[in-house]
PQR file with spaces between the fields and no chain letter, atoms N, CA, C, O and H, PARSE charges and radii, in Angstrom:
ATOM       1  N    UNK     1      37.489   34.199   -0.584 -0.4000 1.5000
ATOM       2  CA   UNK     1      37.401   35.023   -1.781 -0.0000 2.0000
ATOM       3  C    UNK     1      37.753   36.459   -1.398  0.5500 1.7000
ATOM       4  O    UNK     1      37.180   37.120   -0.532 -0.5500 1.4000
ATOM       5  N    UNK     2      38.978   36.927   -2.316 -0.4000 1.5000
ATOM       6  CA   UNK     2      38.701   38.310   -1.643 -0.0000 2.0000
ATOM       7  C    UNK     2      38.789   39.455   -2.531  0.5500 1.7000
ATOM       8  O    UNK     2      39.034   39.399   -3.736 -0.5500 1.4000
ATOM       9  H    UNK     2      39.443   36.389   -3.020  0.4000 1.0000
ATOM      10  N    UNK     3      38.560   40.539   -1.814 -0.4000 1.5000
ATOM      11  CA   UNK     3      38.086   41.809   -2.893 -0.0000 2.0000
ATOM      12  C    UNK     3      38.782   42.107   -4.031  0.5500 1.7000
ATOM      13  O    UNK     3      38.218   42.706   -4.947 -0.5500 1.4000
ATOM      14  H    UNK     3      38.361   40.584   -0.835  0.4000 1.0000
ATOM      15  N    UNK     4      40.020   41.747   -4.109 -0.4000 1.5000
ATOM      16  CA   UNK     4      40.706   41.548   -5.479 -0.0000 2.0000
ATOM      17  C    UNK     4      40.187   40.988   -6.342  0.5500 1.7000
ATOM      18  O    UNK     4      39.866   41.676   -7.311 -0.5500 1.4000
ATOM      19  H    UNK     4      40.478   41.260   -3.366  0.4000 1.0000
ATOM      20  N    UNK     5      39.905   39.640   -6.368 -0.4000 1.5000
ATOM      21  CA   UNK     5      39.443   39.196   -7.192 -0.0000 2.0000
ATOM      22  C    UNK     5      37.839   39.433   -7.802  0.5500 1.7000
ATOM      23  O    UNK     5      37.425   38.762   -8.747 -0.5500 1.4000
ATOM      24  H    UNK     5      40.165   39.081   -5.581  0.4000 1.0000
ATOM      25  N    UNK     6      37.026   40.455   -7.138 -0.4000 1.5000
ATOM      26  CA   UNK     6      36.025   41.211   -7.558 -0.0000 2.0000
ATOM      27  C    UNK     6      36.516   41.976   -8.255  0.5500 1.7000
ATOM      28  O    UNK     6      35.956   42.118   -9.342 -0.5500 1.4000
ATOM      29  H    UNK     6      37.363   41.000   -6.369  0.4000 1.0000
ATOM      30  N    UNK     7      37.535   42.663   -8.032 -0.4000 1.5000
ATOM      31  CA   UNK     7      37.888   43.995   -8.737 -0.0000 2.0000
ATOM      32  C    UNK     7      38.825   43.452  -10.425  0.5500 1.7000
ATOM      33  O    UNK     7      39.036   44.189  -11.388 -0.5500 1.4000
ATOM      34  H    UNK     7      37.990   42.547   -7.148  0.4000 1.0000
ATOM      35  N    UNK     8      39.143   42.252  -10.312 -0.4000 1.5000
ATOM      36  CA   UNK     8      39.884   41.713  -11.458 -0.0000 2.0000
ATOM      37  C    UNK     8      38.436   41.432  -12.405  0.5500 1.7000
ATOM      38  O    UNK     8      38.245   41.915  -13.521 -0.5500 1.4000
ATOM      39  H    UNK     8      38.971   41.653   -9.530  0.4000 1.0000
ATOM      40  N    UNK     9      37.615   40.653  -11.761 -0.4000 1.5000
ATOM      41  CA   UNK     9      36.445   40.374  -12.852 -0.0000 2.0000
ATOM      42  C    UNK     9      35.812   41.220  -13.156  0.5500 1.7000
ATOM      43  O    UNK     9      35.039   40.985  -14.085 -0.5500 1.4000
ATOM      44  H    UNK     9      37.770   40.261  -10.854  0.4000 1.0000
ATOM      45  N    UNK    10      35.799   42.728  -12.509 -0.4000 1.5000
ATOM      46  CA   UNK    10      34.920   44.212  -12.782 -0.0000 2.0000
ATOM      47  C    UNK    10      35.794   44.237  -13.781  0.5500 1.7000
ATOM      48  O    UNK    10      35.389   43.712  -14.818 -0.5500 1.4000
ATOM      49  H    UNK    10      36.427   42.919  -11.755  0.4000 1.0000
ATOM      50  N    UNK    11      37.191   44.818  -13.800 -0.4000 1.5000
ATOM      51  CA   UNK    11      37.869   45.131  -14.989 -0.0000 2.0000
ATOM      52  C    UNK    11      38.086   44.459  -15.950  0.5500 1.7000
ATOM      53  O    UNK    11      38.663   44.955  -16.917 -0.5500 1.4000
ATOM      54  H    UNK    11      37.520   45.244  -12.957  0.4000 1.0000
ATOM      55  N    UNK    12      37.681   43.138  -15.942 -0.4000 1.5000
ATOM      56  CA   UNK    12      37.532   42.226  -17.345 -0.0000 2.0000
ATOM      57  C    UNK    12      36.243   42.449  -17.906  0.5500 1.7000
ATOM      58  O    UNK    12      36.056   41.847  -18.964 -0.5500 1.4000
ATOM      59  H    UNK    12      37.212   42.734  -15.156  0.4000 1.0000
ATOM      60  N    UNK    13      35.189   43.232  -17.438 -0.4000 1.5000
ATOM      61  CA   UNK    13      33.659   42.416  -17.781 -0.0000 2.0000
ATOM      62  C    UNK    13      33.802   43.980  -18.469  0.5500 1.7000
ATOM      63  O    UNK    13      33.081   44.271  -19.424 -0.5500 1.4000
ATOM      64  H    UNK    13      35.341   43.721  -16.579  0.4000 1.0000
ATOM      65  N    UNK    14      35.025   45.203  -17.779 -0.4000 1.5000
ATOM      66  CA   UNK    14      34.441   46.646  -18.436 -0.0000 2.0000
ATOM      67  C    UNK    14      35.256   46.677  -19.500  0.5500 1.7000
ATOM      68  O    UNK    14      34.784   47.289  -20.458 -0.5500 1.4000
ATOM      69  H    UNK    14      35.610   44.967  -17.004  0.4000 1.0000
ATOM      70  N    UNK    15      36.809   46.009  -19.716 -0.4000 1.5000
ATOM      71  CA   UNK    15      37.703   45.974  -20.805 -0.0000 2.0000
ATOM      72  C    UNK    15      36.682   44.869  -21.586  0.5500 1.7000
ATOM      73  O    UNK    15      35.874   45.574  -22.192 -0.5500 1.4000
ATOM      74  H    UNK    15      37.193   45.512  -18.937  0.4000 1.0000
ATOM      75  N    UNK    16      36.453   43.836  -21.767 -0.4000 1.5000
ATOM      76  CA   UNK    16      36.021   43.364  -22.779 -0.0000 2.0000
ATOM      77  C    UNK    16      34.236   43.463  -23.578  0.5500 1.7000
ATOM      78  O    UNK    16      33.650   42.849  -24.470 -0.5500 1.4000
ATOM      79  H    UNK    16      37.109   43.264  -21.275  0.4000 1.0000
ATOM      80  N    UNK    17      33.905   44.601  -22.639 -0.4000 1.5000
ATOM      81  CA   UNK    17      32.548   45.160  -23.083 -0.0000 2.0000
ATOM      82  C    UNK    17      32.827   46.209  -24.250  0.5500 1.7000
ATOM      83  O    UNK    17      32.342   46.245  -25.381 -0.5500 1.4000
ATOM      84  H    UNK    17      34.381   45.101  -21.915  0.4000 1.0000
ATOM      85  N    UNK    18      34.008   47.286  -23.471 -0.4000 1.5000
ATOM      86  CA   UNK    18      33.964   48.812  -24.288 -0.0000 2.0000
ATOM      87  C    UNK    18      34.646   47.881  -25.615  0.5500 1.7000
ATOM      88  O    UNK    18      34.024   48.125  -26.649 -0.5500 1.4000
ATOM      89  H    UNK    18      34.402   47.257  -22.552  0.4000 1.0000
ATOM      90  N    UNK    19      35.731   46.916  -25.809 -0.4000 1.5000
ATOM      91  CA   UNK    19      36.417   46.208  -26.676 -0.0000 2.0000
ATOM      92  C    UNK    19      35.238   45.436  -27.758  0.5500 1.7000
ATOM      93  O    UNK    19      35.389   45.445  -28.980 -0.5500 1.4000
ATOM      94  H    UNK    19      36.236   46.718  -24.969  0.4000 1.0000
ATOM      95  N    UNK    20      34.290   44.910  -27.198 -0.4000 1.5000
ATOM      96  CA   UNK    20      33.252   44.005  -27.791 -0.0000 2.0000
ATOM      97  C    UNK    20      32.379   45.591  -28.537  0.5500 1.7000
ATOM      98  O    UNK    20      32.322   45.924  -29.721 -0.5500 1.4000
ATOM      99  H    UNK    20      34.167   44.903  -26.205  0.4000 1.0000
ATOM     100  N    UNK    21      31.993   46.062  -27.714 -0.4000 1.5000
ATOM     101  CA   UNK    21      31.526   47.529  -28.210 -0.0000 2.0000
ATOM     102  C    UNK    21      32.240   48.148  -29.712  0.5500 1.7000
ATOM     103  O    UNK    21      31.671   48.317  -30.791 -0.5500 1.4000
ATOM     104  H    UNK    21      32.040   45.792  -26.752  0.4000 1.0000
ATOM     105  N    UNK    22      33.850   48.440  -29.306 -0.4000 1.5000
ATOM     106  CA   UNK    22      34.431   48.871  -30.246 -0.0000 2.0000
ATOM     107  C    UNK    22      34.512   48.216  -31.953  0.5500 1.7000
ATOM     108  O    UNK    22      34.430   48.890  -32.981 -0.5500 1.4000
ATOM     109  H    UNK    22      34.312   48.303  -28.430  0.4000 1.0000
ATOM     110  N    UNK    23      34.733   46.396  -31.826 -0.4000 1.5000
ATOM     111  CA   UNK    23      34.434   45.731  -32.766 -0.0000 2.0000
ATOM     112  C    UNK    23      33.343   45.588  -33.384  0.5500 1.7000
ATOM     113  O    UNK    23      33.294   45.473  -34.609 -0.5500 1.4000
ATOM     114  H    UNK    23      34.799   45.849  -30.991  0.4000 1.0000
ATOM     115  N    UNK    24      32.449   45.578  -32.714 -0.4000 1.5000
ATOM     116  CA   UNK    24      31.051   45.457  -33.245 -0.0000 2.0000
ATOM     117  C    UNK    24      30.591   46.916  -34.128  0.5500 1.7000
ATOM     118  O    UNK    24      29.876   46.854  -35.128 -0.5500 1.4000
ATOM     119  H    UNK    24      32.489   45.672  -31.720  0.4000 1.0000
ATOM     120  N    UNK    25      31.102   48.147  -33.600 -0.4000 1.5000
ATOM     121  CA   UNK    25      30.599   49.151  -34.724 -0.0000 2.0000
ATOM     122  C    UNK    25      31.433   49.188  -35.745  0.5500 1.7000
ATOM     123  O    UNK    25      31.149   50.022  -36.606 -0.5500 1.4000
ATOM     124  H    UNK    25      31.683   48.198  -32.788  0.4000 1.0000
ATOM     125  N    UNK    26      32.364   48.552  -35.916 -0.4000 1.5000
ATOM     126  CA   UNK    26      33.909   48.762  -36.678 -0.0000 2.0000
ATOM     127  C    UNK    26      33.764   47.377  -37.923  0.5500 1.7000
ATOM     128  O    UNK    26      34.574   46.978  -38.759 -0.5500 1.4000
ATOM     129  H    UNK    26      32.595   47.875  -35.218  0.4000 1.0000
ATOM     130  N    UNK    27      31.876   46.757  -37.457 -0.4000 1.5000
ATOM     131  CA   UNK    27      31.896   46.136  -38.393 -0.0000 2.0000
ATOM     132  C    UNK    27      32.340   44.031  -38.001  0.5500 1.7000
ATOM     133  O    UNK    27      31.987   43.128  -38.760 -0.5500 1.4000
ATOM     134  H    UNK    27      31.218   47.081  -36.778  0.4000 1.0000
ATOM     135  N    UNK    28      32.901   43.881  -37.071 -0.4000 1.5000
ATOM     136  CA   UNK    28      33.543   42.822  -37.100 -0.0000 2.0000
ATOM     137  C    UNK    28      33.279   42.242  -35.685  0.5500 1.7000
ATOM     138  O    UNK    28      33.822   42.438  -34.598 -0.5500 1.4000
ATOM     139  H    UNK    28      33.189   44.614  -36.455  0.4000 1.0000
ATOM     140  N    UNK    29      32.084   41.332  -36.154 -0.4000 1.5000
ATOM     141  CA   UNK    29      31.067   40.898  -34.776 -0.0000 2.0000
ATOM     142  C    UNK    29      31.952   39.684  -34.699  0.5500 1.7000
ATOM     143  O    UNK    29      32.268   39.441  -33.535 -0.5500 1.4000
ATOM     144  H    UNK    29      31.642   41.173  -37.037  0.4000 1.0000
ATOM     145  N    UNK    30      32.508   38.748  -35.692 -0.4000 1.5000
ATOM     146  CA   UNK    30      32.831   37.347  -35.099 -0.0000 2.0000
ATOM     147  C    UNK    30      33.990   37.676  -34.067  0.5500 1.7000
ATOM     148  O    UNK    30      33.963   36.986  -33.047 -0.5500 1.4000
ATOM     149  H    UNK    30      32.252   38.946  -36.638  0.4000 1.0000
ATOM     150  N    UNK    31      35.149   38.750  -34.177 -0.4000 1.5000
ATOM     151  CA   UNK    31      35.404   39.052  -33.683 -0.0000 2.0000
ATOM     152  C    UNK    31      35.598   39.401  -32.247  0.5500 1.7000
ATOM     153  O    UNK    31      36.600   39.127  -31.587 -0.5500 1.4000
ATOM     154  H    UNK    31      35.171   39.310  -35.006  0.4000 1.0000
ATOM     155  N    UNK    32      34.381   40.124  -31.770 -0.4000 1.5000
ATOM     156  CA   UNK    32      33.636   40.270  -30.645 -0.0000 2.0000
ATOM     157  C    UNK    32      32.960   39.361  -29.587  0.5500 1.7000
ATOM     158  O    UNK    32      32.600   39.351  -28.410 -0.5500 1.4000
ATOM     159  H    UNK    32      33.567   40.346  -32.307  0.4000 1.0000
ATOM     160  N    UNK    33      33.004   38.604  -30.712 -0.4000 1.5000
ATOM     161  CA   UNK    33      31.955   37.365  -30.236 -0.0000 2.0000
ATOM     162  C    UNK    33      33.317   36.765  -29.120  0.5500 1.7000
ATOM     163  O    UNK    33      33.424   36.758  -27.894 -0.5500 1.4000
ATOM     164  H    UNK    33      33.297   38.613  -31.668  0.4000 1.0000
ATOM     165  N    UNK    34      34.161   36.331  -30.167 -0.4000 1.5000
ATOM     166  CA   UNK    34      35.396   35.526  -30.181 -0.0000 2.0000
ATOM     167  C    UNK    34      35.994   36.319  -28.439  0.5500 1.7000
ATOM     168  O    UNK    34      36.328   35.719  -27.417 -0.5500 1.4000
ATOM     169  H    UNK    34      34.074   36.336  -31.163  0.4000 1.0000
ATOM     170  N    UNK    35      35.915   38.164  -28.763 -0.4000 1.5000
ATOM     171  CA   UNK    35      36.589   38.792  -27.444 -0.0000 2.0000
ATOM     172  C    UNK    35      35.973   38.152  -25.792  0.5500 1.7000
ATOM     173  O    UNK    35      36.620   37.776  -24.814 -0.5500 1.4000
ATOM     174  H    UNK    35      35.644   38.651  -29.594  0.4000 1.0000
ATOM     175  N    UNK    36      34.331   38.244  -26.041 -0.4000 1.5000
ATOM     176  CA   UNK    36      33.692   38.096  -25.142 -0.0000 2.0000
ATOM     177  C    UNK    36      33.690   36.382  -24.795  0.5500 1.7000
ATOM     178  O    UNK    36      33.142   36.246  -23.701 -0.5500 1.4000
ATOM     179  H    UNK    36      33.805   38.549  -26.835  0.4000 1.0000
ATOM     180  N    UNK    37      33.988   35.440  -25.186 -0.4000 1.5000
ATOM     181  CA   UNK    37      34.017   33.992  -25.034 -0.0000 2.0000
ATOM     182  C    UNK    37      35.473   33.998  -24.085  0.5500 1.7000
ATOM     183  O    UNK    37      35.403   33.393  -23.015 -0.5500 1.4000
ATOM     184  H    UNK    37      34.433   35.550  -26.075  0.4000 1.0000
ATOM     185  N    UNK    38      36.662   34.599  -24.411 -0.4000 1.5000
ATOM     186  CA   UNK    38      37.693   34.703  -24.045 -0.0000 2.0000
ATOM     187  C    UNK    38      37.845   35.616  -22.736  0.5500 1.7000
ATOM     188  O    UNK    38      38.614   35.318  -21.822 -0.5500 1.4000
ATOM     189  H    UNK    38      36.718   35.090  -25.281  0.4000 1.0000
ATOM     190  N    UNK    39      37.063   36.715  -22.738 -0.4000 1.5000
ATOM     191  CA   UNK    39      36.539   37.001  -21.310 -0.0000 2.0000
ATOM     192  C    UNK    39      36.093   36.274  -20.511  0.5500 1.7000
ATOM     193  O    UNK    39      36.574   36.217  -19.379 -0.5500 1.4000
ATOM     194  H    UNK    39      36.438   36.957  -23.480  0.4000 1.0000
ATOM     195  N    UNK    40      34.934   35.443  -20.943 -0.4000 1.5000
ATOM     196  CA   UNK    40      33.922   34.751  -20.115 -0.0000 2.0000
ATOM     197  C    UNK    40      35.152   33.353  -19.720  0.5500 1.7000
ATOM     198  O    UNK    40      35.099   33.007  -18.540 -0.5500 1.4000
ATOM     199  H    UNK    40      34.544   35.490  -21.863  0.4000 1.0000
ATOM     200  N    UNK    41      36.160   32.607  -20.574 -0.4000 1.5000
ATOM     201  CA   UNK    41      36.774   31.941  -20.096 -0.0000 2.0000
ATOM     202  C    UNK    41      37.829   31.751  -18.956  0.5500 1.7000
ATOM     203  O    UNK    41      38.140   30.805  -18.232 -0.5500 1.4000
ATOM     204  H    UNK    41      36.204   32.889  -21.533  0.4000 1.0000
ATOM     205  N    UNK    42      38.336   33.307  -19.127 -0.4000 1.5000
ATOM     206  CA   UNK    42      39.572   34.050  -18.013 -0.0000 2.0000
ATOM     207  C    UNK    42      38.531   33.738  -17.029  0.5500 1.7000
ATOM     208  O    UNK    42      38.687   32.630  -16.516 -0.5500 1.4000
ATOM     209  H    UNK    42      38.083   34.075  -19.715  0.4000 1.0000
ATOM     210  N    UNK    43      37.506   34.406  -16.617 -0.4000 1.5000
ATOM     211  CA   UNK    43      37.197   34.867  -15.403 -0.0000 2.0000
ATOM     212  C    UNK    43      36.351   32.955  -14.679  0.5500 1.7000
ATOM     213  O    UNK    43      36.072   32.692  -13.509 -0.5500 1.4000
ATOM     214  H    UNK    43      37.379   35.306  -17.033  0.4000 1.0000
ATOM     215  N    UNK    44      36.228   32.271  -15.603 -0.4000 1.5000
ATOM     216  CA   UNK    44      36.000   31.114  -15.137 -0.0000 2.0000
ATOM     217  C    UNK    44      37.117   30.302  -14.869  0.5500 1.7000
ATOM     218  O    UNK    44      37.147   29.694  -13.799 -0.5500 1.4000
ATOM     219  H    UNK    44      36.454   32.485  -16.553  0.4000 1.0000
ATOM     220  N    UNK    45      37.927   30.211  -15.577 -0.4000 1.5000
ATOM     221  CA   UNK    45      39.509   29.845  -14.621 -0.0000 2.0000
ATOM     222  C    UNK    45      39.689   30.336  -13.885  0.5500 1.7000
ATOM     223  O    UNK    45      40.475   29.714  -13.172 -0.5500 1.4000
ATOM     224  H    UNK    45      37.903   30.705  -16.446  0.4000 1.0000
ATOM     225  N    UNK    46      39.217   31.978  -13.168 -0.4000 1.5000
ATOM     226  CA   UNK    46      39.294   32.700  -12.110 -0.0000 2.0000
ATOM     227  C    UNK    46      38.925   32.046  -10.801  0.5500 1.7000
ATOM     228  O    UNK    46      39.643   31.896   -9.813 -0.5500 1.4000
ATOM     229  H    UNK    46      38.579   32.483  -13.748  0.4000 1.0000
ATOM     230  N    UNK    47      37.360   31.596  -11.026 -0.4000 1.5000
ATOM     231  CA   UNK    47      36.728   31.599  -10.142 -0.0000 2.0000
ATOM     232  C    UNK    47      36.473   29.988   -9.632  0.5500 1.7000
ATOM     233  O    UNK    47      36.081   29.737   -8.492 -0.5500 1.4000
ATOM     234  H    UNK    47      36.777   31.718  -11.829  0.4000 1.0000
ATOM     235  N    UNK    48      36.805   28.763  -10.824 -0.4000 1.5000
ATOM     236  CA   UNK    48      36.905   27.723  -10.694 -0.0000 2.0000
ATOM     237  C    UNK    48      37.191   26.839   -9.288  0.5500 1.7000
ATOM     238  O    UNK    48      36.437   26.247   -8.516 -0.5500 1.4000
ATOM     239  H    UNK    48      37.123   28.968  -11.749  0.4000 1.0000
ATOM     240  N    UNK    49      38.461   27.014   -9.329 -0.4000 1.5000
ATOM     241  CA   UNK    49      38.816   27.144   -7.622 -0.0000 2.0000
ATOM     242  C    UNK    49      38.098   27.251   -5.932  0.5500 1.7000
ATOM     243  O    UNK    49      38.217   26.674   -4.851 -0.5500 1.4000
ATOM     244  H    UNK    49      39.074   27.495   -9.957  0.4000 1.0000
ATOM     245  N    UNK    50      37.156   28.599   -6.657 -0.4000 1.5000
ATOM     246  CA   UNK    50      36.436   28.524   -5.461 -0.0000 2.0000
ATOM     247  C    UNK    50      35.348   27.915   -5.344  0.5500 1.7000
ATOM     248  O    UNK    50      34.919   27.838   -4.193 -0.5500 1.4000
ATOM     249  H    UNK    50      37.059   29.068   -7.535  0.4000 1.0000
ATOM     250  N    UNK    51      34.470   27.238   -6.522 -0.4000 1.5000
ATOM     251  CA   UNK    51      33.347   26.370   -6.774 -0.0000 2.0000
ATOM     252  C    UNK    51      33.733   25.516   -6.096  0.5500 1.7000
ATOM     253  O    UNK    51      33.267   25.160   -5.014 -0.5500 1.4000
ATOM     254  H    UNK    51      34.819   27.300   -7.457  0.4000 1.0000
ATOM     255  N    UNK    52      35.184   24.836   -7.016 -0.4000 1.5000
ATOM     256  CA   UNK    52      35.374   23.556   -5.970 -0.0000 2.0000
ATOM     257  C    UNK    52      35.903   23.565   -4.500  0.5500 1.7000
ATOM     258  O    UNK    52      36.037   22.506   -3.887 -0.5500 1.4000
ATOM     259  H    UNK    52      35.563   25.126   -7.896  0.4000 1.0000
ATOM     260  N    UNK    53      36.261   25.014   -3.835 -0.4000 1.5000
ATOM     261  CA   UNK    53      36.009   24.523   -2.297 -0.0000 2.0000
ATOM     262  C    UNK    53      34.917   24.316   -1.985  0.5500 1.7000
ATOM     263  O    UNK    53      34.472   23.362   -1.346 -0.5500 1.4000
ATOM     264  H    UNK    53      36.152   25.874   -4.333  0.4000 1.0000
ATOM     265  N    UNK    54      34.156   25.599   -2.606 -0.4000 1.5000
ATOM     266  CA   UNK    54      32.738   25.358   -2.249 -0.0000 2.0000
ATOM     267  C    UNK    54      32.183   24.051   -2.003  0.5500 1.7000
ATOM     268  O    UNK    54      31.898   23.608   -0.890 -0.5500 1.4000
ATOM     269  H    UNK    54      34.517   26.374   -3.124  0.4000 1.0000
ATOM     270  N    UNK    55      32.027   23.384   -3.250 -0.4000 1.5000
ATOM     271  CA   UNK    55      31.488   22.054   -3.029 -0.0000 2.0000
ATOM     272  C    UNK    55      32.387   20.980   -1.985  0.5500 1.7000
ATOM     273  O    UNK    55      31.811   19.989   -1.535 -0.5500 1.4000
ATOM     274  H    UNK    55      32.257   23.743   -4.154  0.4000 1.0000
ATOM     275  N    UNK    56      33.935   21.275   -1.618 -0.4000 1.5000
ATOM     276  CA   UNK    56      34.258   20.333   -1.090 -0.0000 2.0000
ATOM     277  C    UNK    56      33.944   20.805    0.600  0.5500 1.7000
ATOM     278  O    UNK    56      34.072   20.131    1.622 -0.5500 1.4000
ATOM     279  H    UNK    56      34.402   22.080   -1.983  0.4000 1.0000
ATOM     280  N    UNK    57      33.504   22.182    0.429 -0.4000 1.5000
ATOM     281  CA   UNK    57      32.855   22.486    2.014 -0.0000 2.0000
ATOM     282  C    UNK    57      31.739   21.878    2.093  0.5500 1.7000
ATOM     283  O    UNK    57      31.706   21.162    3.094 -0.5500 1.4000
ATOM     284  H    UNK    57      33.400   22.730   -0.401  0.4000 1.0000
ATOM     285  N    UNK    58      30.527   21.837    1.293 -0.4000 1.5000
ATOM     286  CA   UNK    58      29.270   21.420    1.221 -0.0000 2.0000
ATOM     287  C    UNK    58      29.324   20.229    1.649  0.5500 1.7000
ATOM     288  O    UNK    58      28.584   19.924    2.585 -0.5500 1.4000
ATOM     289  H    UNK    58      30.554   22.418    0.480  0.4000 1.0000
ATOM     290  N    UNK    59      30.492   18.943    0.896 -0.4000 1.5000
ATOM     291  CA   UNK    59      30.643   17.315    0.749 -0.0000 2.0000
ATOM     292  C    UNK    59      31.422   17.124    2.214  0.5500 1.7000
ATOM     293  O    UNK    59      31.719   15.930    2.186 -0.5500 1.4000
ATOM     294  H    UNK    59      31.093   19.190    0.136  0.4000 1.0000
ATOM     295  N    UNK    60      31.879   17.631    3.397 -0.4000 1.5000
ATOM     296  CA   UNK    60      32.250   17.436    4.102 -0.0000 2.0000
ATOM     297  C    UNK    60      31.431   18.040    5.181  0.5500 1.7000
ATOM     298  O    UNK    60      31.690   17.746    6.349 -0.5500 1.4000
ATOM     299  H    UNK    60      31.638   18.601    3.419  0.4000 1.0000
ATOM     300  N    UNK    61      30.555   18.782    4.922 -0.4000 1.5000
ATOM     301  CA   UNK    61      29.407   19.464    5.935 -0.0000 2.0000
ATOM     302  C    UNK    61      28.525   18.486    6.089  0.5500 1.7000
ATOM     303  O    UNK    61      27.954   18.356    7.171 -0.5500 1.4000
ATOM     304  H    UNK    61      30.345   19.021    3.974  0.4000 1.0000
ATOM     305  N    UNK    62      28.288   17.697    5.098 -0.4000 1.5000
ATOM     306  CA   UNK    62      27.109   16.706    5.500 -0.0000 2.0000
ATOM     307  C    UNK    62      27.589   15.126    5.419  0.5500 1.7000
ATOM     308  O    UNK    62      26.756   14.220    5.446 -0.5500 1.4000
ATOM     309  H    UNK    62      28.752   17.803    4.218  0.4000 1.0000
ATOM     310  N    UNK    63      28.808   14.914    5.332 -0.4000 1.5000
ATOM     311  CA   UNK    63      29.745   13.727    5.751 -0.0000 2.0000
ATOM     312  C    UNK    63      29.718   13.568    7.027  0.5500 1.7000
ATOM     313  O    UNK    63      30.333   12.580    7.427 -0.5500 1.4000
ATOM     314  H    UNK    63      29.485   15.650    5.311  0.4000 1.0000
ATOM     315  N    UNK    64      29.046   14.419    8.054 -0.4000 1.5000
ATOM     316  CA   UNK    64      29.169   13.850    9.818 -0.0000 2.0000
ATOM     317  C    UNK    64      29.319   12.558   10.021  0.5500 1.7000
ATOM     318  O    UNK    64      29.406   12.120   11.168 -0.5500 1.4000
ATOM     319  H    UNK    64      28.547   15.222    7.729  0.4000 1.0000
């Protein structure tokens, strides 16, 4: 995992906060709702990948 990809999910979590922020006083929460689901989905296709090494390190650590 490397520091890039920290710095990609910092700038998604601060673009789709001030964005969720902006809709929500402007009146238009489904909206927001809708921004922040679409955040939360990017950054889990992000990170997907590394769950599953994870686990395929775990499933081969105790395969001795």
């Amino acid at each position: 995992m490397s520091v890039d990809l920290i710095f990609k999910i910092a700038a998604v979590g601060i673009l789709v906060s001030v964005l969720s922020q902006v809709l929500k006083h402007s009146g238009r929460e489904e909206q927001a709702f809708l921004t922040s689901l679409a955040g939360l989905l990017l950054v889990l296709f992000w990170i997907v990948p590394y769950i599953y090494d994870l686990f395929e390190s775990i499933k081969s650590l105790f395969t001795l």
